[in-house]
mmCIF file of the N, C-alpha and C atoms, coordinates in Angstrom:
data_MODEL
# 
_entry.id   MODEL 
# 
loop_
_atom_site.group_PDB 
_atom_site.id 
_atom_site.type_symbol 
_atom_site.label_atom_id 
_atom_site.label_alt_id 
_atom_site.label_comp_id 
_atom_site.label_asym_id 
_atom_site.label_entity_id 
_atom_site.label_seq_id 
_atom_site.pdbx_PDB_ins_code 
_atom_site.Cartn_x 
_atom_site.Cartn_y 
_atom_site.Cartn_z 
_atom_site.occupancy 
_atom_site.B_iso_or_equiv 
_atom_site.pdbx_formal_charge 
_atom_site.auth_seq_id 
_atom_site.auth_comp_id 
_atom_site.auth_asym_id 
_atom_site.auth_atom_id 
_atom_site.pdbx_PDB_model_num 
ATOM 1   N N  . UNK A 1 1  ? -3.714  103.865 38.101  1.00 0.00 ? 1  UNK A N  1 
ATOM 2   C CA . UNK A 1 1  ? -2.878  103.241 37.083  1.00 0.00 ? 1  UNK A CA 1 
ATOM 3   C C  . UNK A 1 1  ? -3.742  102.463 36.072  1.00 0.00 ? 1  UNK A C  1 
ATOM 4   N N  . UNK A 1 2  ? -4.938  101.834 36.532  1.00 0.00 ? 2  UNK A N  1 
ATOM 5   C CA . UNK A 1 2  ? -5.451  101.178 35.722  1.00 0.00 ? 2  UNK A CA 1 
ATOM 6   C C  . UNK A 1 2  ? -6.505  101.770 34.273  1.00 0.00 ? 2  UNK A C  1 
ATOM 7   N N  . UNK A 1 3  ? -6.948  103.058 35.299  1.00 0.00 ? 3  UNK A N  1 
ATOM 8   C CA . UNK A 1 3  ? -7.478  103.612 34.278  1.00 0.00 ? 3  UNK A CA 1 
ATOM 9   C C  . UNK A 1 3  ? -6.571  104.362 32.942  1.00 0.00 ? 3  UNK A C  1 
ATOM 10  N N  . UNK A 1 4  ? -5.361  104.791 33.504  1.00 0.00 ? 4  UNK A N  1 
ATOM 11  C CA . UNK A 1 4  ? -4.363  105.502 32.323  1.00 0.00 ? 4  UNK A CA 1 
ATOM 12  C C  . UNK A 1 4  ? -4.314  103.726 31.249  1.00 0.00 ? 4  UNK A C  1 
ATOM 13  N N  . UNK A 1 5  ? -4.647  102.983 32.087  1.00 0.00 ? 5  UNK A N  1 
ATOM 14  C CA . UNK A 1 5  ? -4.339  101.630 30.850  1.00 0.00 ? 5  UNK A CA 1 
ATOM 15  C C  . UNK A 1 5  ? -5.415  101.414 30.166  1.00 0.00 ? 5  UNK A C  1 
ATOM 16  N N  . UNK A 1 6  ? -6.911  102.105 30.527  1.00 0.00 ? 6  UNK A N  1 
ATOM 17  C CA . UNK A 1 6  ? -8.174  101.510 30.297  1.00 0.00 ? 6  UNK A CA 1 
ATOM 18  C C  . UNK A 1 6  ? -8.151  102.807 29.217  1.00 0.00 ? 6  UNK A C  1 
ATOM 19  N N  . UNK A 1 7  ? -7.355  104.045 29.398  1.00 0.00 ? 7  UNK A N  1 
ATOM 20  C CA . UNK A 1 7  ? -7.725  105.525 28.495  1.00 0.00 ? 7  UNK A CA 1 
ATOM 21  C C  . UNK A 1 7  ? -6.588  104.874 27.281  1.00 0.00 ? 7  UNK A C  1 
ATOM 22  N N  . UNK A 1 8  ? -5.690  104.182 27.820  1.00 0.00 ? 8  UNK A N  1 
ATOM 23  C CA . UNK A 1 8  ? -4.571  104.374 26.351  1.00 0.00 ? 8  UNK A CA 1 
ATOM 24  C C  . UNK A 1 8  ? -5.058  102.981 25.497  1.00 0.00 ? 8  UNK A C  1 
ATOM 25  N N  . UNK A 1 9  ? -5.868  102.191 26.087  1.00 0.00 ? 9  UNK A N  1 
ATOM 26  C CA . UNK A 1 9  ? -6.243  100.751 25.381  1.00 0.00 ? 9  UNK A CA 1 
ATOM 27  C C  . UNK A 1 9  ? -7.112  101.341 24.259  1.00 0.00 ? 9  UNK A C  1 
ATOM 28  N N  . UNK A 1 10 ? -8.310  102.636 25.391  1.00 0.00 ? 10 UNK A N  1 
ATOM 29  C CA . UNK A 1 10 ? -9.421  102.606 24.341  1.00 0.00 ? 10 UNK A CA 1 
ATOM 30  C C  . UNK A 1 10 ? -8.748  103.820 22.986  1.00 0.00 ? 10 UNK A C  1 
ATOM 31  N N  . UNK A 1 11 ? -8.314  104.681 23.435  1.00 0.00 ? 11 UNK A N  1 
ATOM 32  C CA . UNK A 1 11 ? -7.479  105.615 22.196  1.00 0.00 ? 11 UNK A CA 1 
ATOM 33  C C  . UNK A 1 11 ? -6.662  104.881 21.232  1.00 0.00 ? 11 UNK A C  1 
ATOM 34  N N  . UNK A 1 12 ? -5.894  103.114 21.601  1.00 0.00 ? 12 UNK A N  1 
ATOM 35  C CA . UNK A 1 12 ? -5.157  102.529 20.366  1.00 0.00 ? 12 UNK A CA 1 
ATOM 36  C C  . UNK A 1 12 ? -6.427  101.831 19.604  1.00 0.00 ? 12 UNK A C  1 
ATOM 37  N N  . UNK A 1 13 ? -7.437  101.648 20.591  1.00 0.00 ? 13 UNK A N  1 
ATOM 38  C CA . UNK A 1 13 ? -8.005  100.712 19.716  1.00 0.00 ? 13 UNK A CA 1 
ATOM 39  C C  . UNK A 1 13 ? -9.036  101.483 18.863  1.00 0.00 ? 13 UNK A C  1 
ATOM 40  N N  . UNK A 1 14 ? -9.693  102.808 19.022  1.00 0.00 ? 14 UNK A N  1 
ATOM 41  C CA . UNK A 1 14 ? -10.236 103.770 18.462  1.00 0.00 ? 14 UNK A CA 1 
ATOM 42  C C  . UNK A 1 14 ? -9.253  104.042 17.187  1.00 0.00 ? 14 UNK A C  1 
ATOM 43  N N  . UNK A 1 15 ? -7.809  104.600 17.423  1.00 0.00 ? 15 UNK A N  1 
ATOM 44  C CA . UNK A 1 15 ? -7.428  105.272 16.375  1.00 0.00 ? 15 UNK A CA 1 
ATOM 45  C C  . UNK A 1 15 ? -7.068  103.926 15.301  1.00 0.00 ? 15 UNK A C  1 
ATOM 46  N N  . UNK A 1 16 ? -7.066  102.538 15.398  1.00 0.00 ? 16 UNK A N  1 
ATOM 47  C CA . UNK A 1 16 ? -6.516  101.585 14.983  1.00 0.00 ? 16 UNK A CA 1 
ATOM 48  C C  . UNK A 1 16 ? -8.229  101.201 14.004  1.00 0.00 ? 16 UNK A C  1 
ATOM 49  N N  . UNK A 1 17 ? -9.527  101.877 14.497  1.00 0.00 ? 17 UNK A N  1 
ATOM 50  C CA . UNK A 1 17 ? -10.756 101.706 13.822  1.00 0.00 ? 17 UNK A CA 1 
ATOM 51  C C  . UNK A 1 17 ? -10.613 102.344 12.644  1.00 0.00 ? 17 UNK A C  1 
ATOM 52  N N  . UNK A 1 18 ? -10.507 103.915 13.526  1.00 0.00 ? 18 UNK A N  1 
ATOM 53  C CA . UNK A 1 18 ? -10.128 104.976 12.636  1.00 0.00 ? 18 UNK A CA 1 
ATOM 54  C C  . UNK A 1 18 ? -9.710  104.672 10.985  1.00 0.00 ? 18 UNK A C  1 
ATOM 55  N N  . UNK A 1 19 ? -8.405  104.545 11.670  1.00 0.00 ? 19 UNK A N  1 
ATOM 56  C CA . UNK A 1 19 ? -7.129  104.262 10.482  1.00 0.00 ? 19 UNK A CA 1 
ATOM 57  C C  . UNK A 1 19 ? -7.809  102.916 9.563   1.00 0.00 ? 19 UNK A C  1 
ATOM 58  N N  . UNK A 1 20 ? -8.221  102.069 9.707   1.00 0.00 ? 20 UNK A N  1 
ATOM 59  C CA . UNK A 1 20 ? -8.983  100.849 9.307   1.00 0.00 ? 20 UNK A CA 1 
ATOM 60  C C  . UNK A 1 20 ? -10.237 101.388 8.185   1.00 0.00 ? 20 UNK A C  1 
ATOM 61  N N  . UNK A 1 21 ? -11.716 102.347 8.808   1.00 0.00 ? 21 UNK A N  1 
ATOM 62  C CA . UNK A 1 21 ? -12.161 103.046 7.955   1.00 0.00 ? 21 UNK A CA 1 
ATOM 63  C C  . UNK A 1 21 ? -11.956 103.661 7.360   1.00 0.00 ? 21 UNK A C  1 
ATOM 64  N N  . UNK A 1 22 ? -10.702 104.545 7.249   1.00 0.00 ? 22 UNK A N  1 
ATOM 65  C CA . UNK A 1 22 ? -10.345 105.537 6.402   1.00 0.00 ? 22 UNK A CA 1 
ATOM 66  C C  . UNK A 1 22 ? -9.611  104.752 5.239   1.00 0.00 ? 22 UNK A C  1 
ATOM 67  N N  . UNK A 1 23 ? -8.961  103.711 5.248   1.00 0.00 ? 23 UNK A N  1 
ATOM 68  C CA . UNK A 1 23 ? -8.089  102.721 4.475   1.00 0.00 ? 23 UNK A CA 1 
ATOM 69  C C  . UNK A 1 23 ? -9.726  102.254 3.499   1.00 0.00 ? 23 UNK A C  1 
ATOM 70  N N  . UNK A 1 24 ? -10.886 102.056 4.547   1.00 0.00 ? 24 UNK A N  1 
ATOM 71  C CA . UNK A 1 24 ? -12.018 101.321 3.610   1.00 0.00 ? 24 UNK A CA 1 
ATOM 72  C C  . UNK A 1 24 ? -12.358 102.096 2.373   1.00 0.00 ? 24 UNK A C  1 
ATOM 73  N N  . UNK A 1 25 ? -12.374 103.229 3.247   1.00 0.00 ? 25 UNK A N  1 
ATOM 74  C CA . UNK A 1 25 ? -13.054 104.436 1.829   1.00 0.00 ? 25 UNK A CA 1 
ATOM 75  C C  . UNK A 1 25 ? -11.888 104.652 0.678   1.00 0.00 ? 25 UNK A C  1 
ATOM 76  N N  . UNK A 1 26 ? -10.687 104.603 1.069   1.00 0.00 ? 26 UNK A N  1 
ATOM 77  C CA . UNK A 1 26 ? -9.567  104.712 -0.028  1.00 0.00 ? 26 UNK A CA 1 
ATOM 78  C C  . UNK A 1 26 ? -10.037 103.416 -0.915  1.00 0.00 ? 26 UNK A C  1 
ATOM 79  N N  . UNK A 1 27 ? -9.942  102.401 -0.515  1.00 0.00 ? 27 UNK A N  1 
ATOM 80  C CA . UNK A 1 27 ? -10.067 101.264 -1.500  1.00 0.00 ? 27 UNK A CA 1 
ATOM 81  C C  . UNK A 1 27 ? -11.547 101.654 -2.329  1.00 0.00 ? 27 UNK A C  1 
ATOM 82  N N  . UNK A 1 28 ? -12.715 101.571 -1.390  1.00 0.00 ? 28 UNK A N  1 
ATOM 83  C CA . UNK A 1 28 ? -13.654 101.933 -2.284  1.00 0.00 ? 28 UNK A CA 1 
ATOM 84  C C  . UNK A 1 28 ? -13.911 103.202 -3.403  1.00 0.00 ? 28 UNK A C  1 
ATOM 85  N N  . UNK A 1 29 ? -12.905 104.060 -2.716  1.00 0.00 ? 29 UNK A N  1 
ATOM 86  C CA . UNK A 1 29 ? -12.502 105.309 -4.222  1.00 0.00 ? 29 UNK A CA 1 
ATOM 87  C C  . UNK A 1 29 ? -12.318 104.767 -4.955  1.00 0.00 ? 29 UNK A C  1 
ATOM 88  N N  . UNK A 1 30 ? -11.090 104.280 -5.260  1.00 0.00 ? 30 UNK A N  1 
ATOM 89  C CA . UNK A 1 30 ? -10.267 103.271 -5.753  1.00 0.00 ? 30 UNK A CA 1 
ATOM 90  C C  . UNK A 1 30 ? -11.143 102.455 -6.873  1.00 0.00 ? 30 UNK A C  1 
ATOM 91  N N  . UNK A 1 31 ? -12.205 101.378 -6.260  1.00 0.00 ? 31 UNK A N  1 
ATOM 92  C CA . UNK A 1 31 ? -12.778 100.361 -6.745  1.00 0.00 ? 31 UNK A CA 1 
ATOM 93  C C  . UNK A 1 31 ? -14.189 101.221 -7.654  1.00 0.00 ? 31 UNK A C  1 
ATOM 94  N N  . UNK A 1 32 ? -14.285 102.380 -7.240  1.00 0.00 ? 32 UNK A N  1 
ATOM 95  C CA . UNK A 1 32 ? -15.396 103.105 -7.848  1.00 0.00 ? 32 UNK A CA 1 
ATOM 96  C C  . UNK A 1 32 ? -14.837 104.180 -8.961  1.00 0.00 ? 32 UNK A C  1 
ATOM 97  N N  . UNK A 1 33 ? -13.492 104.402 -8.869  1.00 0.00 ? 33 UNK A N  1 
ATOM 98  C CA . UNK A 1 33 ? -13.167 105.030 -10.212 1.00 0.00 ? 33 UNK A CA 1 
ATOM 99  C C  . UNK A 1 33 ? -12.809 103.955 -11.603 1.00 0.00 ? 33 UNK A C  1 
ATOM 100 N N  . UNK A 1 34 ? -12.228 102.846 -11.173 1.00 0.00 ? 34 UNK A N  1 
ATOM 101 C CA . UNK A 1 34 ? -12.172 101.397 -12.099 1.00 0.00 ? 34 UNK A CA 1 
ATOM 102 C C  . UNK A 1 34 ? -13.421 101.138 -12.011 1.00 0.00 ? 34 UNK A C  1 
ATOM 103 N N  . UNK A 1 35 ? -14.501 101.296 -11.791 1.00 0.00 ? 35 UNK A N  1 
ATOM 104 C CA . UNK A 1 35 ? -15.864 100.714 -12.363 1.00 0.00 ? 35 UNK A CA 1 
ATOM 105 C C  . UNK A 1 35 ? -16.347 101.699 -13.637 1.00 0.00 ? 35 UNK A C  1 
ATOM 106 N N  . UNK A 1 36 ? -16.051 103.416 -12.694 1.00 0.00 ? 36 UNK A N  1 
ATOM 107 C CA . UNK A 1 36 ? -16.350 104.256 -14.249 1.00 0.00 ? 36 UNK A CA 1 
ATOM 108 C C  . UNK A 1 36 ? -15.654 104.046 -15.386 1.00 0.00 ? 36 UNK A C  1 
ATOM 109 N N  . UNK A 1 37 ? -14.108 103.828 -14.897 1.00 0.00 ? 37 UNK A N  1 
ATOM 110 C CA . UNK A 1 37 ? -13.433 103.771 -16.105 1.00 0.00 ? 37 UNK A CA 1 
ATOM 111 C C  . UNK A 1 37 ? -13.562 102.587 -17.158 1.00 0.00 ? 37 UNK A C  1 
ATOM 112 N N  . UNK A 1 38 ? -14.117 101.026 -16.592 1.00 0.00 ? 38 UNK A N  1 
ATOM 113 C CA . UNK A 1 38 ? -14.724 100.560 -17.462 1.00 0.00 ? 38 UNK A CA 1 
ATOM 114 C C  . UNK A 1 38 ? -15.789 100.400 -18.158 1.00 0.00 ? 38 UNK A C  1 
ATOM 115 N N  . UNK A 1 39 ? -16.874 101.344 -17.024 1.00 0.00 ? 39 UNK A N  1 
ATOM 116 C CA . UNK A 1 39 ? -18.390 101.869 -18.250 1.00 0.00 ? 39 UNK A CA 1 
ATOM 117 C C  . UNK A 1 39 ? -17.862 102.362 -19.268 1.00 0.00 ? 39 UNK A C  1 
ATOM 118 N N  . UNK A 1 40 ? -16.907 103.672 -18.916 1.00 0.00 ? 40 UNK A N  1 
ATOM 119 C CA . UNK A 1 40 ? -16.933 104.070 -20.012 1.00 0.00 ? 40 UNK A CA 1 
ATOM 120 C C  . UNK A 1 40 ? -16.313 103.735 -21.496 1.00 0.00 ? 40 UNK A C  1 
ATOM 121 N N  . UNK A 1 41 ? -15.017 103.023 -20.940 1.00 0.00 ? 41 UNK A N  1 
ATOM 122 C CA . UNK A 1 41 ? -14.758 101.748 -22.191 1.00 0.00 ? 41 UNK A CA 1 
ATOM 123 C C  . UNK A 1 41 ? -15.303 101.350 -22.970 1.00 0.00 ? 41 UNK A C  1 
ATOM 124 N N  . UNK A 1 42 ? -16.415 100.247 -21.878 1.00 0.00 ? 42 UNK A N  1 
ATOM 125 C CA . UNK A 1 42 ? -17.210 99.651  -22.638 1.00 0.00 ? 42 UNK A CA 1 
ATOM 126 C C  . UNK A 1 42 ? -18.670 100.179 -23.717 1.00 0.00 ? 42 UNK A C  1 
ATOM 127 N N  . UNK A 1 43 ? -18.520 101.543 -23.260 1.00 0.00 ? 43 UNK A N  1 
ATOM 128 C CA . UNK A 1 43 ? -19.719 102.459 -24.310 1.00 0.00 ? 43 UNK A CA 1 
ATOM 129 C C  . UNK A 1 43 ? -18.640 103.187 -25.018 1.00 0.00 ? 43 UNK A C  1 
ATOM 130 N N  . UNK A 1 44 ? -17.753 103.359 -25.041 1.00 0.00 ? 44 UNK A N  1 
ATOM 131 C CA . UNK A 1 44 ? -17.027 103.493 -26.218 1.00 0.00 ? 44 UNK A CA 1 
ATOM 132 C C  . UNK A 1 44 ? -16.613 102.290 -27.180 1.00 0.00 ? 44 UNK A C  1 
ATOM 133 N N  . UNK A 1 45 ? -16.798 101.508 -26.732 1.00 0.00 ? 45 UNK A N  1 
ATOM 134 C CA . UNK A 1 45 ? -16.590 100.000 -28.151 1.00 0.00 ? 45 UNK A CA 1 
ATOM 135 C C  . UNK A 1 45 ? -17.984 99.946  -28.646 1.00 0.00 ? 45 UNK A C  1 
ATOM 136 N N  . UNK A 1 46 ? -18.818 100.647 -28.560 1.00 0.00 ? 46 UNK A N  1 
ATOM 137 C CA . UNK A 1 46 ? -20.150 100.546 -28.823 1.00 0.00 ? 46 UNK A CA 1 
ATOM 138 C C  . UNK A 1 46 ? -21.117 99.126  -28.809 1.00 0.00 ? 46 UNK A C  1 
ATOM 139 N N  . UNK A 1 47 ? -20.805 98.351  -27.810 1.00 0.00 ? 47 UNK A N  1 
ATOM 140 C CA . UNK A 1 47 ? -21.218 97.446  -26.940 1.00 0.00 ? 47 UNK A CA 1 
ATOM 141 C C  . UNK A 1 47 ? -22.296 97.984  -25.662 1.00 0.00 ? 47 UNK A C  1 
ATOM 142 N N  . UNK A 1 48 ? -23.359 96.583  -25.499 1.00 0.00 ? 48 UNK A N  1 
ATOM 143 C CA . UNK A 1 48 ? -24.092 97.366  -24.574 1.00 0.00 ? 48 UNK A CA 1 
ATOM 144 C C  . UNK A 1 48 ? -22.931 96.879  -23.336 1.00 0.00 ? 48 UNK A C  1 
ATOM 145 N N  . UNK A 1 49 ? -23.321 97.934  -22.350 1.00 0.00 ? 49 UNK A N  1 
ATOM 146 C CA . UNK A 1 49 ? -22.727 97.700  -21.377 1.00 0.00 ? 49 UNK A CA 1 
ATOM 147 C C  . UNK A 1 49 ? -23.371 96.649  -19.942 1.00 0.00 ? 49 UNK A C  1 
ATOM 148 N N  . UNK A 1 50 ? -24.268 96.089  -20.787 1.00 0.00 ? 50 UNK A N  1 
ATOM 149 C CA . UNK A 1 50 ? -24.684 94.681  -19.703 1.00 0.00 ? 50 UNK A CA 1 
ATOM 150 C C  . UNK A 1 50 ? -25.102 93.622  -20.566 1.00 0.00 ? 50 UNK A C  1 
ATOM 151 N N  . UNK A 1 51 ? -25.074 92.479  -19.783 1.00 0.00 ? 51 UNK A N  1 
ATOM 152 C CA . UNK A 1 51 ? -24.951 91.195  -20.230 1.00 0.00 ? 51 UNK A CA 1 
ATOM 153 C C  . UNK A 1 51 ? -25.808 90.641  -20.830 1.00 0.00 ? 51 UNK A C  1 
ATOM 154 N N  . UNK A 1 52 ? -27.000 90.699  -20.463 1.00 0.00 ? 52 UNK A N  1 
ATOM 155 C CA . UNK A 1 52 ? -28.733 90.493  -20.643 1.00 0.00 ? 52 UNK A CA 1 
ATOM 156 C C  . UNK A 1 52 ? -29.038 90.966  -22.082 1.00 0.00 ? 52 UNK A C  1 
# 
């Protein structure tokens, strides 16, 4: 009995990683298509595109 509790603990807490990294990479899509889309903005106002 204990082990069916020790197999279903480690499979929630695996697929609960899972689901957690896969959520990371969505956001970082996410955060990496709004970075192109404001390079490219900002080299279309014909501005440099850094601060310095």
């Amino acid at each position: 009995m204990s082990l069916i509790l020790v197999v279903l603990l480690l499979a929630i807490l695996l697929g609960g990683l899972g689901f957690a990294l896969h959520a990371l990479w969505v956001v970082a899509a996410i955060v990496l298509v709004a970075w192109l889309v404001g390079f490219a903005v900002r080299l279309g106002e014909g501005r440099r595109w850094y601060r310095w």
